[in-house]
C-alpha positions in Angstrom: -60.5 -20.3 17.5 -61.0 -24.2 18.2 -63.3 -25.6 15.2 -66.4 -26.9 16.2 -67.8 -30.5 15.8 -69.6 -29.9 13.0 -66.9 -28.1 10.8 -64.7 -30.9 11.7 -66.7 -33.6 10.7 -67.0 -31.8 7.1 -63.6 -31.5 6.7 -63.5 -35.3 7.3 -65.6 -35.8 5.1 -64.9 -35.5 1.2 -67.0 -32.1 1.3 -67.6 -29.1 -0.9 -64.6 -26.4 -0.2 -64.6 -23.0 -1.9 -61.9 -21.1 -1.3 -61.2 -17.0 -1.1 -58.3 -15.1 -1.2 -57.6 -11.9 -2.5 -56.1 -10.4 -5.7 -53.7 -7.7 -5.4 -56.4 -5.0 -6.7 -58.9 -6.3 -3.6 -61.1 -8.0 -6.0 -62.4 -11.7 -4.4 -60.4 -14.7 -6.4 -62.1 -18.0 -5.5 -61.3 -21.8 -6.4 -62.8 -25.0 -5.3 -60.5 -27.1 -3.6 -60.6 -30.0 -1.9 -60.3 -29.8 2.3 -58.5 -31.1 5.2 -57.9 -30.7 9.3 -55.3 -31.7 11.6 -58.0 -31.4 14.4 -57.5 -28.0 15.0 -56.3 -26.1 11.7 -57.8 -26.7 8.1 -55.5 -27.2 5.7 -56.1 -27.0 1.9 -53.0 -28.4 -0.6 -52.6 -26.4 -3.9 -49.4 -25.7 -6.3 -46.9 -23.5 -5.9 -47.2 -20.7 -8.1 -51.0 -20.5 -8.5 -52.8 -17.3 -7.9 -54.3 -18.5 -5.1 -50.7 -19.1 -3.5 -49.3 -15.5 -4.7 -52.3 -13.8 -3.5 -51.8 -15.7 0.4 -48.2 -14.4 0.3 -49.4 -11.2 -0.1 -52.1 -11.0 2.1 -53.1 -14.6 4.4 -56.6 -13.5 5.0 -58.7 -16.6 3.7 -62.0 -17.0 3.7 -63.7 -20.5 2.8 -67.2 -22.5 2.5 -67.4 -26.3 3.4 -70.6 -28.0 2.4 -71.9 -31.2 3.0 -72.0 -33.2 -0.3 -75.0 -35.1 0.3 -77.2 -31.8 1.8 -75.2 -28.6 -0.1 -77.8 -26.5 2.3 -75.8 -27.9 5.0 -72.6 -25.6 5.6 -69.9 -23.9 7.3 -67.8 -20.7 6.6 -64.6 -19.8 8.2 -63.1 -16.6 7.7 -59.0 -16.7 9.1 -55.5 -16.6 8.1 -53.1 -19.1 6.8 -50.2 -19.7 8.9 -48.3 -21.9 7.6 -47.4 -22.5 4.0 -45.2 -25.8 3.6 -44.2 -28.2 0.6 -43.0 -31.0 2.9 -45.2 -33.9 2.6 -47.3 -32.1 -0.3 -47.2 -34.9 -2.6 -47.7 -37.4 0.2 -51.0 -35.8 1.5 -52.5 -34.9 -2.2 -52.2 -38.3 -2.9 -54.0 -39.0 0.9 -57.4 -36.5 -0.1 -57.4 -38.1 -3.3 -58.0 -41.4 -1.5 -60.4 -39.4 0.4 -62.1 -37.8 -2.5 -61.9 -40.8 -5.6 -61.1 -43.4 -3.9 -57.8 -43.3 -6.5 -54.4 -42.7 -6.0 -54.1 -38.6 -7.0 -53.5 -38.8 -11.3 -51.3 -35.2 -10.8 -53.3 -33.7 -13.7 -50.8 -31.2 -14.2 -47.9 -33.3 -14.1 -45.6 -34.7 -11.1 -42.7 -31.6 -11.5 -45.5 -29.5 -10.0 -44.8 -28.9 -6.4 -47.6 -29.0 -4.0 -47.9 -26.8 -0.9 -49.9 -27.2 2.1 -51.5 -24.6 3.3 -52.7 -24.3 7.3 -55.0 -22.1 8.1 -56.4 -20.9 11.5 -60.0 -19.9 11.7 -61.3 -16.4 13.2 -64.7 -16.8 12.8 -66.9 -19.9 11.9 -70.2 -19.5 10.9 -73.2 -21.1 8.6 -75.8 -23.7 9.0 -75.3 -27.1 11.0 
Protein backbone atom coordinates (compact mmCIF):
# COMPACT_ATOMS: atom_id res chain seq x y z
CA UNK A 1 0.00 0.00 0.00
CA UNK A 2 1.56 3.55 -1.03
CA UNK A 3 1.44 5.81 2.29
CA UNK A 4 -0.51 8.66 2.00
CA UNK A 5 0.53 12.44 2.25
CA UNK A 6 -0.32 12.88 5.49
CA UNK A 7 1.41 9.78 7.08
CA UNK A 8 4.39 10.87 5.26
CA UNK A 9 4.66 14.12 6.37
CA UNK A 10 4.46 12.67 10.07
CA UNK A 11 7.13 10.46 9.61
CA UNK A 12 9.15 13.58 8.43
CA UNK A 13 8.42 15.12 11.03
CA UNK A 14 9.94 14.25 14.64
CA UNK A 15 6.49 12.68 15.54
CA UNK A 16 5.06 10.46 18.22
CA UNK A 17 5.61 6.58 17.13
CA UNK A 18 4.29 3.68 19.25
CA UNK A 19 5.07 0.59 18.15
CA UNK A 20 3.34 -3.17 18.33
CA UNK A 21 4.57 -6.37 17.98
CA UNK A 22 3.73 -9.47 19.41
CA UNK A 23 5.07 -11.64 22.26
CA UNK A 24 5.31 -15.21 21.68
CA UNK A 25 2.09 -15.97 24.10
CA UNK A 26 0.00 -13.31 21.64
CA UNK A 27 -0.08 -10.81 24.27
CA UNK A 28 0.54 -6.95 22.61
CA UNK A 29 4.27 -5.70 23.55
CA UNK A 30 4.51 -2.00 22.62
CA UNK A 31 7.49 0.61 22.75
CA UNK A 32 7.82 4.13 21.70
CA UNK A 33 10.20 4.71 19.10
CA UNK A 34 11.18 7.16 17.16
CA UNK A 35 10.04 7.01 13.13
CA UNK A 36 11.28 7.18 9.69
CA UNK A 37 10.28 6.70 5.66
CA UNK A 38 12.15 6.10 2.56
CA UNK A 39 9.06 7.55 0.76
CA UNK A 40 7.31 4.48 0.55
CA UNK A 41 8.25 2.12 3.56
CA UNK A 42 8.50 3.28 7.36
CA UNK A 43 11.33 2.31 8.88
CA UNK A 44 11.83 2.29 12.69
CA UNK A 45 15.83 1.61 14.00
CA UNK A 46 16.07 -0.41 17.31
CA UNK A 47 18.80 -2.95 18.83
CA UNK A 48 19.48 -6.22 18.09
CA UNK A 49 18.38 -8.43 20.68
CA UNK A 50 15.41 -6.37 22.10
CA UNK A 51 12.10 -7.95 22.48
CA UNK A 52 10.70 -6.02 20.03
CA UNK A 53 13.36 -7.48 17.49
CA UNK A 54 12.82 -11.30 18.71
CA UNK A 55 9.21 -10.93 18.67
CA UNK A 56 9.42 -9.49 14.58
CA UNK A 57 11.52 -12.65 13.79
CA UNK A 58 8.95 -14.54 14.93
CA UNK A 59 6.04 -13.12 13.69
CA UNK A 60 6.60 -9.52 11.19
CA UNK A 61 3.09 -8.39 11.74
CA UNK A 62 3.60 -4.63 13.21
CA UNK A 63 1.26 -2.52 14.07
CA UNK A 64 2.12 1.32 14.82
CA UNK A 65 0.61 4.94 15.79
CA UNK A 66 2.33 8.23 14.53
CA UNK A 67 1.03 11.42 16.05
CA UNK A 68 1.63 14.74 15.38
CA UNK A 69 3.65 16.40 18.28
CA UNK A 70 2.18 19.63 18.27
CA UNK A 71 -1.74 18.29 17.98
CA UNK A 72 -1.40 14.45 19.66
CA UNK A 73 -5.33 14.29 18.38
CA UNK A 74 -3.75 14.39 15.08
CA UNK A 75 -2.76 10.67 13.93
CA UNK A 76 -2.14 7.83 11.82
CA UNK A 77 -2.13 3.97 12.38
CA UNK A 78 -0.59 1.46 10.10
CA UNK A 79 -1.08 -2.03 10.54
CA UNK A 80 1.77 -4.17 8.10
CA UNK A 81 4.69 -6.29 8.10
CA UNK A 82 8.37 -5.69 8.35
CA UNK A 83 10.28 -6.71 5.48
CA UNK A 84 13.41 -6.06 5.86
CA UNK A 85 15.54 -6.25 8.93
CA UNK A 86 19.17 -4.81 8.24
CA UNK A 87 22.18 -3.50 10.46
CA UNK A 88 23.98 -1.84 7.57
CA UNK A 89 23.95 1.78 8.04
CA UNK A 90 22.21 1.34 11.66
CA UNK A 91 24.59 3.52 13.40
CA UNK A 92 24.64 5.98 10.56
CA UNK A 93 20.83 6.57 10.49
CA UNK A 94 20.30 6.58 14.56
CA UNK A 95 22.60 9.17 14.58
CA UNK A 96 20.50 10.89 11.43
CA UNK A 97 16.82 10.76 13.66
CA UNK A 98 18.66 11.93 16.43
CA UNK A 99 19.48 15.06 14.48
CA UNK A 100 15.92 14.84 13.58
CA UNK A 101 14.54 14.39 17.01
CA UNK A 102 17.35 16.58 19.50
CA UNK A 103 18.90 18.39 17.25
CA UNK A 104 22.14 16.32 18.88
CA UNK A 105 24.26 13.87 17.53
CA UNK A 106 22.58 10.25 19.00
CA UNK A 107 24.49 9.95 22.90
CA UNK A 108 24.04 5.79 22.27
CA UNK A 109 22.55 5.54 25.80
CA UNK A 110 23.27 2.06 25.96
CA UNK A 111 26.58 2.10 24.76
CA UNK A 112 28.27 2.11 21.12
CA UNK A 113 28.95 -2.14 21.12
CA UNK A 114 25.12 -2.15 20.74
CA UNK A 115 24.23 -2.96 17.26
CA UNK A 116 21.42 -1.13 15.64
CA UNK A 117 19.01 -2.68 13.11
CA UNK A 118 16.73 -1.11 10.75
CA UNK A 119 13.73 -2.20 10.45
CA UNK A 120 11.43 -1.59 7.01
CA UNK A 121 8.11 -2.06 7.16
CA UNK A 122 5.37 -2.08 4.52
CA UNK A 123 1.98 -0.89 5.45
CA UNK A 124 -1.49 -2.98 4.85
CA UNK A 125 -3.79 -0.69 6.15
CA UNK A 126 -3.47 3.06 7.22
CA UNK A 127 -5.99 4.56 9.06
CA UNK A 128 -6.72 7.49 11.87
CA UNK A 129 -7.36 11.12 11.87
CA UNK A 130 -5.68 13.72 9.31
Amino acid sequence: MKLTDPLLELLRAPSTCYLATTMPDGSPQVTQTWVDTDGEHVIINTVQGYQKVRNIERDPRVALTVSDAEHPTRYLQVRGSVIGMTTEGGAQHIDKLSQKYTGKPYPWYGGREQVRVILTIEARKITGTR
